[in-house]
C-alpha positions as CSV (number, residue, x, y, z in Angstrom):
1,X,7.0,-30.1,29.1
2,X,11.0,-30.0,28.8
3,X,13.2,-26.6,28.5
4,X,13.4,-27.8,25.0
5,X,10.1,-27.8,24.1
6,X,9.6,-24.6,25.9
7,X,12.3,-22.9,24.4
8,X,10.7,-23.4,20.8
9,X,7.1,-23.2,21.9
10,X,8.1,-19.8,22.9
11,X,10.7,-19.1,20.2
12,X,7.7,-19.9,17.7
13,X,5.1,-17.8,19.5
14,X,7.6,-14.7,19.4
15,X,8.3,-14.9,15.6
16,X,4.6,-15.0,15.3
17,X,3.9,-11.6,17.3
18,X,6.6,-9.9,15.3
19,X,6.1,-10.8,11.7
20,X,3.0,-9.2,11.9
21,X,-0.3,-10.1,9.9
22,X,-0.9,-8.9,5.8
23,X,-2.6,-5.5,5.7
24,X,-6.2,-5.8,4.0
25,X,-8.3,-3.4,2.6
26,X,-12.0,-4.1,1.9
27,X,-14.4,-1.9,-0.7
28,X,-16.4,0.1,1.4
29,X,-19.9,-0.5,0.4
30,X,-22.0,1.4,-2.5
31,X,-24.5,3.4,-2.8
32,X,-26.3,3.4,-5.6
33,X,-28.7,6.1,-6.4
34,X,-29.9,5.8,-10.3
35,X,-32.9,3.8,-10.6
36,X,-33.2,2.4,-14.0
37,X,-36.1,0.0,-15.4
38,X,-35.1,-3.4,-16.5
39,X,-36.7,-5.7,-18.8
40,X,-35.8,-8.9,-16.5
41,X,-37.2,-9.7,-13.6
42,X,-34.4,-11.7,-12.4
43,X,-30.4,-11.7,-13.6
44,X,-28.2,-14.1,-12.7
45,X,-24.4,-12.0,-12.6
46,X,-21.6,-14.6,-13.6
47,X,-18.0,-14.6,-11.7
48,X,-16.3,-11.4,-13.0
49,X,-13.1,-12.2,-15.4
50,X,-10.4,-10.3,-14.4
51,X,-6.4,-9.8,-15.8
52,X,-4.3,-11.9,-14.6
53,X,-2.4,-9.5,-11.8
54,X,-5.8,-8.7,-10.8
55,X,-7.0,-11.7,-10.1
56,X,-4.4,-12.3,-7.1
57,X,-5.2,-9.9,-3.5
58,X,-2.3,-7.7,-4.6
59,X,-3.6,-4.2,-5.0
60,X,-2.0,-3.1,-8.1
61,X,-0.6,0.5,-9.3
62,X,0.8,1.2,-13.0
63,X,4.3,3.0,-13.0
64,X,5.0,5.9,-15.3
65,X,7.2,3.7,-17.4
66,X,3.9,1.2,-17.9
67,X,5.3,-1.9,-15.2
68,X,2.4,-2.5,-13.2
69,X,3.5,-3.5,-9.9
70,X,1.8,-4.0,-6.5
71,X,1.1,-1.4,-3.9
72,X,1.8,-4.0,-1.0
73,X,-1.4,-3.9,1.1
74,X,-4.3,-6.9,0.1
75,X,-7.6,-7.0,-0.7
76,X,-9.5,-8.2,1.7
77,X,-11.9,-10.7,-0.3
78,X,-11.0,-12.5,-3.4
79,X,-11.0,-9.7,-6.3
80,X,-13.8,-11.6,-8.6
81,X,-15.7,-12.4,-5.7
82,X,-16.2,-9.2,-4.0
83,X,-16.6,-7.4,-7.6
84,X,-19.1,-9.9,-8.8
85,X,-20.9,-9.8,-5.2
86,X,-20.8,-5.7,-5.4
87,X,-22.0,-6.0,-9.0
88,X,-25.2,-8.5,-8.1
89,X,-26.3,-5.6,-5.2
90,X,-25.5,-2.4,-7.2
91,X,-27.5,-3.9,-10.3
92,X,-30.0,-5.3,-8.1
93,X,-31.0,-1.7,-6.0
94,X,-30.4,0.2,-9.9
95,X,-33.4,-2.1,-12.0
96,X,-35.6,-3.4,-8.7
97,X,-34.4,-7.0,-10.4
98,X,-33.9,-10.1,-8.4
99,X,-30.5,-10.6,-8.8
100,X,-28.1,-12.8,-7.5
101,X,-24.5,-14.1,-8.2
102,X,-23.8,-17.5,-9.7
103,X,-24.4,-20.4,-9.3
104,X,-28.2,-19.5,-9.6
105,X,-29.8,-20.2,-5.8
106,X,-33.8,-20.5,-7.1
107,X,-35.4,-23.0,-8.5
108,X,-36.5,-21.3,-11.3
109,X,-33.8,-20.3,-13.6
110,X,-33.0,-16.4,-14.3
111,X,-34.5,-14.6,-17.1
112,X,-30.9,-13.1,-17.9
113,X,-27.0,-13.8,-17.3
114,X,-24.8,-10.9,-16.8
115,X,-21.2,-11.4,-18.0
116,X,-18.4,-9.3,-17.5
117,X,-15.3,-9.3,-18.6
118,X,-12.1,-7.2,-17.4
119,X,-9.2,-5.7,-19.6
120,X,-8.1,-3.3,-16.6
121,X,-8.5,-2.7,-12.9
122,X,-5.5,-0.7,-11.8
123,X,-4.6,2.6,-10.3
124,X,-3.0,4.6,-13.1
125,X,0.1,6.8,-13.1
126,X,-2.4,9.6,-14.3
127,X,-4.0,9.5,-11.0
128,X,-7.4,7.2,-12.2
129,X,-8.7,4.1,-10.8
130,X,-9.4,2.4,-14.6
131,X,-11.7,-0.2,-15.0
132,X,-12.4,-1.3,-18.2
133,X,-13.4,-4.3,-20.7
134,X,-16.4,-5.7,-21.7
135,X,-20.3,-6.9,-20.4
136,X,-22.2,-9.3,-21.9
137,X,-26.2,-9.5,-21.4
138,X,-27.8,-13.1,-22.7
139,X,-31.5,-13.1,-22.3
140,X,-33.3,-17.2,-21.1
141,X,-35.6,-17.0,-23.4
142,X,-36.7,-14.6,-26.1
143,X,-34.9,-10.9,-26.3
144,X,-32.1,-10.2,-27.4
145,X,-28.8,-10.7,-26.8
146,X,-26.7,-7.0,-25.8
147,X,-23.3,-6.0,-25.0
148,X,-21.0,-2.9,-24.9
149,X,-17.3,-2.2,-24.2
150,X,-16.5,0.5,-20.9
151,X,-13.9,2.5,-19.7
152,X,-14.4,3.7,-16.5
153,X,-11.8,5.9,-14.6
154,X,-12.4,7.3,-11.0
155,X,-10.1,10.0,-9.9
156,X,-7.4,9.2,-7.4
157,X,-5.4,11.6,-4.9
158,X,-2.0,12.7,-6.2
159,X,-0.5,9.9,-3.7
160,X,-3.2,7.3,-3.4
161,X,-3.7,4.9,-0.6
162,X,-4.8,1.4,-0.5
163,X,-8.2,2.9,1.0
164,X,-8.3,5.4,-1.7
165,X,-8.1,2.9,-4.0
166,X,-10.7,0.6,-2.4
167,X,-12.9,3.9,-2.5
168,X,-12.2,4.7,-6.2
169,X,-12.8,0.4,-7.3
170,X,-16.2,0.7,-5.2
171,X,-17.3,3.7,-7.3
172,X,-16.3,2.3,-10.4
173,X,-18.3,-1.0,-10.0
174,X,-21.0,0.9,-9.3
175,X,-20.8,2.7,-12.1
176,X,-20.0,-0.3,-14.2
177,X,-23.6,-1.5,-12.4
178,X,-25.4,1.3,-14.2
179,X,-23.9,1.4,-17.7
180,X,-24.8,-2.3,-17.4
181,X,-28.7,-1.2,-16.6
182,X,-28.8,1.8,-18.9
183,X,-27.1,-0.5,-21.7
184,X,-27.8,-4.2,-21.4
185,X,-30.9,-4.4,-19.5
């Protein structure tokens, strides 16, 4: 190996160490402790829609003048994919159903889709985790078809944290999870 190569082997390896990886936050996991009855045996919970800012691994907060801007830290997993994965277990331990995130793994299909559909998933200025939007229940065969609008808010500290906000989206979906039971199912 010449100096050369050294040099910038080296040179490379340094600016490496000091740029320093993206701070992630995952949700910590739920705990769901409703139990409601469903009439499906087995739901099949489509990839959550989500706003556009939402959508990207920034971890968003809305300003008192309305700008919603990012905090800086990540999420740690997609947004839609760790919502609609969260959403699939909280509904699941809620009804008993078999349920399982899209693209259906059994062979059999599911006797229901889950759909839902996000206006908001922010940290608010007025110290609230908001989720809301809209869910959308669509039966196989027979039943009939439900859905219902939410607004969720889980209260935030006076200067919240990335890990405060993980904590408040966690207990959001899981309430999202059991309006969907109570409502749709």
């Amino acid at each position: 190996m010449t100096t050369k190569t050294f040099c910038a082997a080296l040179a490379l390896t340094l600016l490496g160490a000091c740029g320093g990886g993206d701070i992630r936050f995952a949700t910590p996991p739920s705990a769901p402790t409703a139990r409601v009855a469903s009439a499906y045996q087995t739901l099949e919970i489509v990839e959550v829609q989500l706003p556009t800012y939402a959508a990207s691994e920034d971890i968003f907060v809305a300003e008192p003048g309305g700008a919603i801007t990012p905090l800086g830290p990540l999420w740690a997993d997609d947004p839609a994919r760790a919502m609609t994965l969260q959403l699939s277990r909280d509904i699941g331990a809620i009804t008993g159903a078999q349920t399982a995130p899209e693209p259906w793994p059994f062979r059999d299909y599911a006797s229901a889709k889950v759909d839902v559909r996000l206006e908001d998933m922010l940290a608010t200025g007025a110290g609230q985790f908001r989720l809301s939007g809209q869910f959308f229940v669509a039966p196989d065969e027979g039943g009939r078809n439900r859905s219902g609008a939410f607004a969720i808010e889980v209260p935030l500290p006076e200067e919240p944290s990335a890990a405060a906000i993980a904590q408040a989206r966690s207990a959001a979906v899981t309430q999202l999870a059991e309006q969907i039971a109570r409502r749709g199912l």
